[in-house]
N, C-alpha and C positions, 0 to 999 in steps of 0.2 A: 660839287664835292659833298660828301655825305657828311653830314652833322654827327658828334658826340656831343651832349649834353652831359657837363660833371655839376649833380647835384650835391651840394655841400663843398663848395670848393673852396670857401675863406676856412673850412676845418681845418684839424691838425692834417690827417690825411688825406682829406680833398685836395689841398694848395699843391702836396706834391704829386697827386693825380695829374692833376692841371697842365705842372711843368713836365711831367715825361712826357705828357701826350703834344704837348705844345713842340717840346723839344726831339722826339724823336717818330711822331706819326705827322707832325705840321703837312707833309705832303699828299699823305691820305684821308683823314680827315679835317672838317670844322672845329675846333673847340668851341663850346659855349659855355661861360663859367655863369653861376648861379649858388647865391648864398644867402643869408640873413641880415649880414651886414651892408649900409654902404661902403664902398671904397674903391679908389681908383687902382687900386694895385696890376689889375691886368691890364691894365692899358701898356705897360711895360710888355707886355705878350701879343701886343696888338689882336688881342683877343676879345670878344661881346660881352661883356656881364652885366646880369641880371638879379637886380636885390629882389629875392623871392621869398615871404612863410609862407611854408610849405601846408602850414593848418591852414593854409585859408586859399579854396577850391579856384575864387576869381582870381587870386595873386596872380596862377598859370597862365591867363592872360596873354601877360608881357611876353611870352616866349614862342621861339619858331615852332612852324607848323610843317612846316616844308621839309623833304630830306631828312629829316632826322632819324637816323640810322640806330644810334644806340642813347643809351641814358645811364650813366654808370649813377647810384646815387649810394652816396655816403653822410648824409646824413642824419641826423637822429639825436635824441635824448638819450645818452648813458649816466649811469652810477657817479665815473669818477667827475664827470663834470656838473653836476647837483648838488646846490650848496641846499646843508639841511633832506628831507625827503616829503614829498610832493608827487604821487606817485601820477593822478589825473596829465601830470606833464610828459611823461612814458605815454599813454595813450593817446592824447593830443598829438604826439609830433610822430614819434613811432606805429602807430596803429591811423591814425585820421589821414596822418602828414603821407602814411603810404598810399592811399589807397585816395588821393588827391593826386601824386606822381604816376600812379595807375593808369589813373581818368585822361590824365595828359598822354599817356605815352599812347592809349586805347586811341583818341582822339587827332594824334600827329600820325598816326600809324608807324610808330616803332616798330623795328624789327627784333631788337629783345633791351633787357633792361639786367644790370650787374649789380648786385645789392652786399651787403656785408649785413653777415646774420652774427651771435655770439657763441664764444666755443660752449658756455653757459646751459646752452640746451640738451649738452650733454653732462651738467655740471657734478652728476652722483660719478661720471664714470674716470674726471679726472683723477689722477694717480693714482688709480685705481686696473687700469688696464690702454692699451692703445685705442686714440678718437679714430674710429672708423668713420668714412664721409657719409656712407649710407646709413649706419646707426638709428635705431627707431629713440627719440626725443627721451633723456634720462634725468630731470633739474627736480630740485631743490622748490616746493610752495612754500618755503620760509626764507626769510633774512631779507636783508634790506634790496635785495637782486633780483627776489619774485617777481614783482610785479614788470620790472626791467626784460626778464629775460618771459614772460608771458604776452608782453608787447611786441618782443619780437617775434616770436614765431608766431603770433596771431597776425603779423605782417607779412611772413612767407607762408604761410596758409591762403592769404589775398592775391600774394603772388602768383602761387600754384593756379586759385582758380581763373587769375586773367590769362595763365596760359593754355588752362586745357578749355576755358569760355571763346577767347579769343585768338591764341595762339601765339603769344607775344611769349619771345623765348626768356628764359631765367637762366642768369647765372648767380649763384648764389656760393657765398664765399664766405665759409666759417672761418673768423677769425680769434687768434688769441692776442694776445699785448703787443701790438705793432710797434715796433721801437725805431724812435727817428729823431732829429734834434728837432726842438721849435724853443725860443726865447722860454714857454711856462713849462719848470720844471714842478706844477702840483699838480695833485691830483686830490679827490674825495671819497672819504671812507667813511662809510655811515654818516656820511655828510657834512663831516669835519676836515678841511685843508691838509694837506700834506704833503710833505714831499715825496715826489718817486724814489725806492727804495734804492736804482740802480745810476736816476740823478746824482745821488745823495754819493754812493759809493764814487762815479765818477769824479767830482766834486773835489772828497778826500784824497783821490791820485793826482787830483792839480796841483794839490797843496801839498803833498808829500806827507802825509798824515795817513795814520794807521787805518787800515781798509778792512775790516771785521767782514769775515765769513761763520752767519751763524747756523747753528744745526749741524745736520747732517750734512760735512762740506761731495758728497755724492750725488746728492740729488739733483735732476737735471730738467729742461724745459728749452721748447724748442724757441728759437730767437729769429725772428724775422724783420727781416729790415723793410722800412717804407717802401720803397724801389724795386724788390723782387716783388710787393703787394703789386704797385703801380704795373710790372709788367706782366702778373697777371690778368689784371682788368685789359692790358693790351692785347695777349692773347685771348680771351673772351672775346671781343671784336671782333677779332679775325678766323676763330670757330665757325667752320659750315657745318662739319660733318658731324652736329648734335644740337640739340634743342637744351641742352644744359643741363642743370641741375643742382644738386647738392657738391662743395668741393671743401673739401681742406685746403684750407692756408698756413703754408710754413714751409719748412725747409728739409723735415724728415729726420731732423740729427741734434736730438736734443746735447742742450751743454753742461756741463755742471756749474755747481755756482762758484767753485772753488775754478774753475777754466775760466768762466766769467768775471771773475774777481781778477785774477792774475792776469788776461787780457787788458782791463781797464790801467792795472798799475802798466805794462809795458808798451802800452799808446800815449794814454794820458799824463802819465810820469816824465818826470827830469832823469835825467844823470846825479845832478847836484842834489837833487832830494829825492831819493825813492819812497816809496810807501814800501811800509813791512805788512805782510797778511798776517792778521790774527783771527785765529780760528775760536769762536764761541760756540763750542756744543752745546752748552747751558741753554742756550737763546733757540727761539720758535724754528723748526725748522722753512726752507725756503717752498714754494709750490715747485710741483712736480707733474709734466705734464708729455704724452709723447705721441706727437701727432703722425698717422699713415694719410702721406699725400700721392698715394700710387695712382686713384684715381686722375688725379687734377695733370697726374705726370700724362700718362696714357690719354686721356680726352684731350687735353689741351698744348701738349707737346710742351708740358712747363719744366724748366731745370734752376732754380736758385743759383743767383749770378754772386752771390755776396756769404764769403764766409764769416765766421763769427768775428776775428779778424778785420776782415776787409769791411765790416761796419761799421767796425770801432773806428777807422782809420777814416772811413768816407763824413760817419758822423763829427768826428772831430773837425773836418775839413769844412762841415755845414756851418759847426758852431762858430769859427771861425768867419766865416764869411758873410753868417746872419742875414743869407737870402731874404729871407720871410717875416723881418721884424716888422716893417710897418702894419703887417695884414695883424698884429695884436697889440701896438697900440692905439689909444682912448681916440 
């Protein structure tokens, strides 16, 4: 049976890589899980895993050589999980850590490899105009995101040339804020803790407390949930009829934040206590961003199985269940 290797799989978004593919490909492919952490957690998937840093060329080692058909890899150094800033950490795991996943795949003789690049590299053209997938590279050489978002495309630059050096196909999947449950609701902002803005919002509709919509309650951004991601990277796999490329990730239908708000009160909300929306225009307005996935539609036969809704609804049912708590405690 041919081998998937998910690289980054104890991540927020690797884990639930993991389980779709465990869960809904178990008959056509291998999984092979590979992280930074130890932990027994796949063993419940009766699944291989492989405590791998990705900086360090021998670590690759440990892992098969045989069969292995794809290599979906998701992980990486970002912004919001960087306490403080350390940028040498971006190049080490983004820039080394790829081109050590490279080595490997060049070496087992993969047949293509699925990466997750940031919407970032187009970061002058958000709310600015629609992300086109093919878009020639648009970012920001300032703020604390630079050095972040020049790691990564100096890693799809590496990708590029193992595919046209060697022929190892790329899929490459720009994404923006993947939204999903996992036990940590923080994130980091110029390297200081915080909570996620739509945690936070979530949070006050459990409690029936007031749910502020600030700015411009119009402004909209597309919302894609873990699981339309994951079954992307499944179609990628099953792509013959192209050697890949650049692809938007998302859903094509941006929300408002005033539909996003008023979603959260009628999932996450009681009867006995509702949340009332208050509208703060005083207050920063929210990002605004609208992604063209026509591409990703047409190459890869993809259609978003999850409406803004039906996430709300599926996420609640996660939180509830806390699949994935052990893969983040100590």
């Amino acid at each position: 049976m041919k081998k998937v290797v998910i690289i980054g799989a104890t991540g927020e978004i690797g884990m639930y890589i993991a389980d779709y593919f465990c869960n809904t490909a178990k008959n056509e492919y291998e999984v092979i899980a590979v992280g930074r952490r130890e932990t027994d957690f796949f063993e419940t998937y009766g699944i291989a895993y492989y405590c791998v840093d990705i900086r360090q060329a021998e670590a690759f080692d440990v892992l098969p050589k045989e069969d292995v058909y794809a290599v979906i890899y998701t992980a990486g150094m970002m912004p919001g999980r960087m306490q403080g800033y350390d940028p040498m950490r971006y190049l080490e795991t983004n820039v080394c850590g790829t081109l050590n996943v490279l080595e490997y795949c060049r070496k087992a003789g993969v047949d293509r490899l699925i990466f997750t690049q940031t919407i970032r590299d187009l970061g002058n053209k958000i709310g600015r105009e629609r992300i086109e997938a093919d878009a020639p590279r648009d970012f920001s050489y300032t703020g604390d995101h630079a050095v972040y978002v020049i790691s990564k495309n100096a890693a799809v630059d590496l990708i590029e040339h193992y595919y046209q050096e060697y022929g190892l196909k790329r899929f490459i999947f720009r994404l923006p804020t993947i939204y999903m449950y996992t036990p940590n609701k923080y994130y980091s902002v110029d390297g200081e803790k915080k909570i996620m803005g739509f945690r936070h919002m979530i949070d006050q509709a459990i409690c029936g407390n007031d749910v502020e919509v600030w700015g411009d309650v119009s402004r909209a951004h597309d919302i894609l949930y873990v699981k339309d991601l994951a079954r992307l990277f499944y179609l990628a796999c099953k792509a013959d009829a192209t050697d890949g490329g650049v692809y938007n990730a998302g859903t094509g239908i941006p929300v408002s934040i005033l539909d996003q708000a008023s979603g959260m009160i009628e999932v996450f909300g009681t009867e006995e206590k509702k949340s009332r929306l208050v509208l703060c225009p005083q207050k920063p307005n929210a990002r605004q961003y609208d992604i063209d996935i026509a591409k990703t539609v047409k190459e890869l036969g993809y259609e978003p199985a999850y409406s803004y809704t039906e996430y709300l609804k599926d996420f609640k049912k996660e939180m509830e269940e806390d699949r994935f708590r052990t893969l983040f405690e100590p």
